[in-house]
C-alpha positions in Angstrom: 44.4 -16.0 -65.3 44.6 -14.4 -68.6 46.1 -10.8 -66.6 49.1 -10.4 -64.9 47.4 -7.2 -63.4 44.6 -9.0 -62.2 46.9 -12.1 -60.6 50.1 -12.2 -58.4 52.0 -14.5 -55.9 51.3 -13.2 -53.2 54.6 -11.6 -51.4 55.9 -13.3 -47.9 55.0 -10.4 -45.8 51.5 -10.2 -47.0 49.4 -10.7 -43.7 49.0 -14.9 -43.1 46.5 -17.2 -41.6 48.8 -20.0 -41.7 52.4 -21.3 -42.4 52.3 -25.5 -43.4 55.1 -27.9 -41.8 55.5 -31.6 -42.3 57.1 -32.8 -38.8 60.0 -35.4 -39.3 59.7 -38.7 -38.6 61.5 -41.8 -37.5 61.7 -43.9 -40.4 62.3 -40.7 -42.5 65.7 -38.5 -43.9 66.5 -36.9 -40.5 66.3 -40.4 -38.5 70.0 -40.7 -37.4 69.6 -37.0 -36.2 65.8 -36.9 -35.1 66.4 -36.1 -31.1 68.0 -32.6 -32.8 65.6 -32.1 -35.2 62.5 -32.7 -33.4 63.7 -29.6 -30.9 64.1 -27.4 -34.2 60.3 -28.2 -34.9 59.2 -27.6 -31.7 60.9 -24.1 -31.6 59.3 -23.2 -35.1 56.5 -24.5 -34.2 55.8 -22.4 -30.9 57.2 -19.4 -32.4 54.2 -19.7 -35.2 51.7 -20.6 -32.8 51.8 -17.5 -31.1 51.3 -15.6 -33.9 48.8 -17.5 -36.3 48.0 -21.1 -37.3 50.1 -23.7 -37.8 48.7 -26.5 -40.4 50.9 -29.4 -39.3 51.1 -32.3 -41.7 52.2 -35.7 -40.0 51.9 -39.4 -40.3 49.2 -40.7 -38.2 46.9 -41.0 -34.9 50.2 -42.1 -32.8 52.4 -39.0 -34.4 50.1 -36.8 -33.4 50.2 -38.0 -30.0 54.0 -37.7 -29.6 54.2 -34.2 -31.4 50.8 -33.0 -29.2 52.8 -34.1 -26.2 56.3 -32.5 -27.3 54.4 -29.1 -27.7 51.9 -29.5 -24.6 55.5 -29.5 -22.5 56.9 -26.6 -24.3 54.0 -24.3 -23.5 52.5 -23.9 -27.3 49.0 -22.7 -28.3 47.6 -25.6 -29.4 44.2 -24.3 -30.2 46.4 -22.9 -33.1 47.7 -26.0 -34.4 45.9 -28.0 -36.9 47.0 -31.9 -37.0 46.5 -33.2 -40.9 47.2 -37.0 -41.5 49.1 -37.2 -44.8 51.6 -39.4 -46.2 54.7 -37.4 -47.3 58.3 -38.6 -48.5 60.4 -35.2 -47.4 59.6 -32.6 -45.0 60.3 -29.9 -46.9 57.2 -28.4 -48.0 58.3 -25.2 -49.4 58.3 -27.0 -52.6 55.6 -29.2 -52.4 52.7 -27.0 -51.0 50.6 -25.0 -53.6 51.6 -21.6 -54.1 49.2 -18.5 -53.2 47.9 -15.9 -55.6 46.1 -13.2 -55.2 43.5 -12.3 -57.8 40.7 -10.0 -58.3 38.1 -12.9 -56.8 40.5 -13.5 -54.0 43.1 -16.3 -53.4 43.7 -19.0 -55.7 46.5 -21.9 -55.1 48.6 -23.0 -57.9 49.6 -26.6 -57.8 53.2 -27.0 -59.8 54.2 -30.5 -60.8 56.8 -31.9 -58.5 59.8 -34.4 -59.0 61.9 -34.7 -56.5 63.8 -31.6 -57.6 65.1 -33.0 -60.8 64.7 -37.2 -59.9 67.2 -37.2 -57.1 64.8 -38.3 -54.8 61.5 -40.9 -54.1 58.3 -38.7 -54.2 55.3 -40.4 -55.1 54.1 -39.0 -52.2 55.2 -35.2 -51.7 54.0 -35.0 -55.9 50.5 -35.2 -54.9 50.9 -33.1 -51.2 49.2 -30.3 -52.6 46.4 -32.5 -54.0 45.6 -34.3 -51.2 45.9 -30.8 -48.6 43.3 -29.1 -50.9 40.8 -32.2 -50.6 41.6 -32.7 -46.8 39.4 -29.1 -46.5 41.9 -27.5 -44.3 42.5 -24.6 -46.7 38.9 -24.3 -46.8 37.2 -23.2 -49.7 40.0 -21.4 -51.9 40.3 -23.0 -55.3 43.2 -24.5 -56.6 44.6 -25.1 -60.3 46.8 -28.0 -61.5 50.3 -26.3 -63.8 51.7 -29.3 -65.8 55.1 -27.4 -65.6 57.6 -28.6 -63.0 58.1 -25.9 -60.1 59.3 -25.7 -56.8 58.3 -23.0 -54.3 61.7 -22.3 -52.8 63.2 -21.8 -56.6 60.6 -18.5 -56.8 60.4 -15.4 -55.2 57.9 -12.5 -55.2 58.0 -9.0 -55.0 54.4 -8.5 -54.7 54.1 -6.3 -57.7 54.8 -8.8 -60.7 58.3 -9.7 -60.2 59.6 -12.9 -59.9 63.2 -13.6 -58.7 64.7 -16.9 -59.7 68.1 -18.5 -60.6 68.7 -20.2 -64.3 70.9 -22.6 -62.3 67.3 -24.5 -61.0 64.8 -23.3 -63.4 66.9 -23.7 -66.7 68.2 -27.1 -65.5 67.2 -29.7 -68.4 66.5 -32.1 -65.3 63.1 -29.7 -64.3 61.4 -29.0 -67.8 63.6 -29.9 -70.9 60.8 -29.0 -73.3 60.8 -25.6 -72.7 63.3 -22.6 -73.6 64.3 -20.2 -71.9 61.5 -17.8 -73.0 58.8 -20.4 -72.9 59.9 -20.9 -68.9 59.7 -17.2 -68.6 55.8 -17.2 -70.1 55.0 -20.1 -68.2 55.9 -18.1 -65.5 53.8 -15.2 -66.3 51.0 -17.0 -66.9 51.1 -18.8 -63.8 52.1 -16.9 -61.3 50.8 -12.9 -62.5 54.5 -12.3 -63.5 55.3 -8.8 -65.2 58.9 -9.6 -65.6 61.6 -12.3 -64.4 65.0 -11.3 -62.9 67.4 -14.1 -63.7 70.7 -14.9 -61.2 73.3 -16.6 -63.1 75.2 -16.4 -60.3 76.2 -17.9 -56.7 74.9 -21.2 -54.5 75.3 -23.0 -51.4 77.2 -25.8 -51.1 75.9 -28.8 -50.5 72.6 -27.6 -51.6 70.7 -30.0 -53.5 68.0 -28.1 -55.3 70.5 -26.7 -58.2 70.4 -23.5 -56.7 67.3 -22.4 -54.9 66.9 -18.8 -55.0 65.5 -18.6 -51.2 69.2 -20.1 -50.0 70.6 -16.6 -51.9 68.4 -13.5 -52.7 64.8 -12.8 -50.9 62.8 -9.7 -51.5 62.4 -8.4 -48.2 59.7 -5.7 -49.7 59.2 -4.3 -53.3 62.5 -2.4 -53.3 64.6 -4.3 -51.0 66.6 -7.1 -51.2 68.7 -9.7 -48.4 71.1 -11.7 -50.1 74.1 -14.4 -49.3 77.5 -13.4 -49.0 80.4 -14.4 -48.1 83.3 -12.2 -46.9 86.1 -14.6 -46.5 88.4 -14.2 -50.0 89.9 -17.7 -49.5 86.6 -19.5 -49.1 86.1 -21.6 -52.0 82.6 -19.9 -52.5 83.7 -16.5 -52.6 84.2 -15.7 -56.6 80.9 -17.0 -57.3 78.8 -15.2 -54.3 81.0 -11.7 -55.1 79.4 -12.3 -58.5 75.8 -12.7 -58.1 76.2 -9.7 -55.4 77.7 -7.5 -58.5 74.7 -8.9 -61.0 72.1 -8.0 -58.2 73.7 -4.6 -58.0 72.2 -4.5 -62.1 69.0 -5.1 -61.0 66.1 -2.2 -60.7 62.6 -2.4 -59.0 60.0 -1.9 -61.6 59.7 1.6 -61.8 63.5 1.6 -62.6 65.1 2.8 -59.1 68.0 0.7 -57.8 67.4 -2.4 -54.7 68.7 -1.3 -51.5 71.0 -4.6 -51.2 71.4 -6.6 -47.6 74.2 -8.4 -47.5 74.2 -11.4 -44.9 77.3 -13.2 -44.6 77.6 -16.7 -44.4 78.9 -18.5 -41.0 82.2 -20.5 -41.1 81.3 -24.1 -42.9 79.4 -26.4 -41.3 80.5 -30.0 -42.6 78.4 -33.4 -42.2 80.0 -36.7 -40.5 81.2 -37.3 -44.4 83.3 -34.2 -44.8 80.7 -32.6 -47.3 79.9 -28.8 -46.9 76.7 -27.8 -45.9 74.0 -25.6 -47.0 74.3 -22.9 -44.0 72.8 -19.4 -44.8 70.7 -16.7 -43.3 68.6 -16.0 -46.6 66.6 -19.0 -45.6 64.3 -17.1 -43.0 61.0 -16.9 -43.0 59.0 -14.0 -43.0 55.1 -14.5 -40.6 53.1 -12.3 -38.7 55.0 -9.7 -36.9 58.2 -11.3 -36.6 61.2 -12.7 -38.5 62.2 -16.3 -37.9 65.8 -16.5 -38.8 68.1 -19.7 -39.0 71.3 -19.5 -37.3 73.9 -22.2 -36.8 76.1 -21.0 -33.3 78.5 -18.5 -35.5 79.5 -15.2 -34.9 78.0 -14.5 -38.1 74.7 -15.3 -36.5 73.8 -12.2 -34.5 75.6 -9.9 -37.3 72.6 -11.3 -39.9 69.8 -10.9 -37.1 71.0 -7.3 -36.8 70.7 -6.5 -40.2 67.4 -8.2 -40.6 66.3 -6.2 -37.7 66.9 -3.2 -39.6 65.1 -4.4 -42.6 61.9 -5.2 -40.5 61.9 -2.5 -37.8 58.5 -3.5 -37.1 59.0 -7.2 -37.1 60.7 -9.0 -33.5 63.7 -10.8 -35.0 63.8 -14.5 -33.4 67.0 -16.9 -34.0 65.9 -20.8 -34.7 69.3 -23.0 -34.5 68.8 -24.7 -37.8 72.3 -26.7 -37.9 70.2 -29.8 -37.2 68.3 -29.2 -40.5 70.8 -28.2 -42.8 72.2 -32.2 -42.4 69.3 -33.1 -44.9 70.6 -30.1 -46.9 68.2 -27.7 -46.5 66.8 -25.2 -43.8 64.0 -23.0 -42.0 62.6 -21.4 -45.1 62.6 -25.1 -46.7 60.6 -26.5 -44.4 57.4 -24.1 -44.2 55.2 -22.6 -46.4 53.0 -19.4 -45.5 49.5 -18.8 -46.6 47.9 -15.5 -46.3 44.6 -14.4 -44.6 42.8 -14.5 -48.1 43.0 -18.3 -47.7 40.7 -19.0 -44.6 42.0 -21.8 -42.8 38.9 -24.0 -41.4 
């Protein structure tokens, strides 16, 4: 990958074969809420189904059983669903399934060290995810390189056309890769991921979130010159300041041929506070983008159908479908988290 013209992550509304889940499990993070949780999945689940493959990642012969049975009795296409037995410490493979790009010879996947974003949690596991998913065969023949640079997939996003969004909250955190400066991180990313330019937010995160800032909980390119983003309307929330700032450093930002983004604002619901009194992660940036449609989290707010609307205007072509995600968000993250997308260049077997 020596070109950035002839290498790019691919962009979220590139045309898929497949989006990647990880189905929660009793002995795992979401146990004490699992009931909940497990009715999420099967919602996502179906949702993809009728539109592509699912790849679904989980535990063993008797898992599959159970989550076969839970999606038999809702009705999903199970000739689209592809059981994978692989052992996994968190369910949130956004940042633990190999990125996609496109090159000249076709798809490549990118594997990015992984460590339990910054050593908060166990992952012997999820760090070799990506390994062990390329050598099942189930993303068929599409090679994949190993980055020795620490990288989640939910801390990037892409434009399509050589930008990469990120935060320096996540990415410049000395608990990811304190070897490298600022402008080494920005040529690592160039290198790896076809990268023309970086935009940096200094600005704005969700409480409660535990990936220092991930940029898909606040800013998502929608398409090359369009941008959703968090924010918060409520002057006497406490994160106010800080999301009224990134919205006026996004307002600095161009596309790449210099024009400004038209800017979607989604407001975040009321908070949503665990059994411990801690704030949670609750925002509509984390959708997810698959074929023909929108999957959008949304958390029984008023603010729910006011973020669906404006997506709907963003993807006119796209049916806009509401997931209740409050059941995620308890392990602090949400419907973007948990998925990962692969486009048709990778051929699913």
């Amino acid at each position: 990958m020596t070109s950035s013209h002839l290498s790019i992550l691919a962009p979220e509304w590139a045309e898929q074969s497949a989006v990647l889940i990880a189905w929660p499990y009793c002995h795992g993070d979401f146990e004490r809420w699992l009931n909940a949780v497990e009715e999420t999945y099967d919602r996502i689940a179906l949702e993809i189904a009728r539109r592509e493959t699912v790849i679904l990642i989980c535990q063993d012969n008797a898992h599959q059983r159970h989550i076969h049975q839970r999606l038999t009795s809702k009705g999903a296409d199970l000739d689209r669903v592809r059981f994978v037995h692989l052992p996994y410490d968190d369910v949130w493979v956004r940042d633990t399934a190999p990125l996609t790009l496109t090159t000249a010879q076709g798809a490549k996947l990118i594997d990015f060290r992984f460590n339990g974003w910054g050593g908060k949690y166990p992952h012997e596991n999820d760090a070799r995810l990506a390994q062990r998913l390329h050598a099942n065969g189930v993303l068929g023949d599409t090679p994949m390189d190993r980055v020795e640079f620490t990288l989640e997939g939910g801390s990037v996003e892409s434009d399509g056309k050589g930008t990469i969004l990120t935060t320096s909250r996540c990415l410049l955190n000395p608990n990811r890769n304190p070897e490298f400066t600022r402008d080494e991180i920005e040529d690592r990313l160039k290198t790896s991921l076809g990268a023309r330019r970086i935009l940096w937010l200094d600005h704005g995160y969700a409480e409660g979130d535990d990936t220092d800032a991930h940029i898909d909980t606040l800013a998502r390119f929608c398409s090359p010159d369009t941008i959703a983003y968090t924010a918060c309307s409520q002057a006497d929330d406490p994160l106010y300041d800080e999301f009224k700032a990134m919205e006026n450093q996004l307002r600095t930002f161009v596309t790449y041929s210099g024009q400004p983004y038209r800017l979607i604002p989604l407001n975040i619901p009321k908070p949503i506070y665990s059994e411990e009194g801690d704030r949670l992660p609750a925002t509509y940036a984390n959708f997810l983008i698959v074929n023909g449609a929108v999957l959008v989290p949304i958390y029984d707010d008023p603010a729910d159908s006011e973020a669906m609307a404006r997506l709907s205007d963003v993807f006119p072509d796209r049916e806009i479908v509401g997931i209740p995600c409050t059941s995620l968000i308890r392990q602090y993250g949400s419907l973007h988290c948990m998925t990962m997308q692969f486009p048709k260049t990778v051929r699913v077997s």
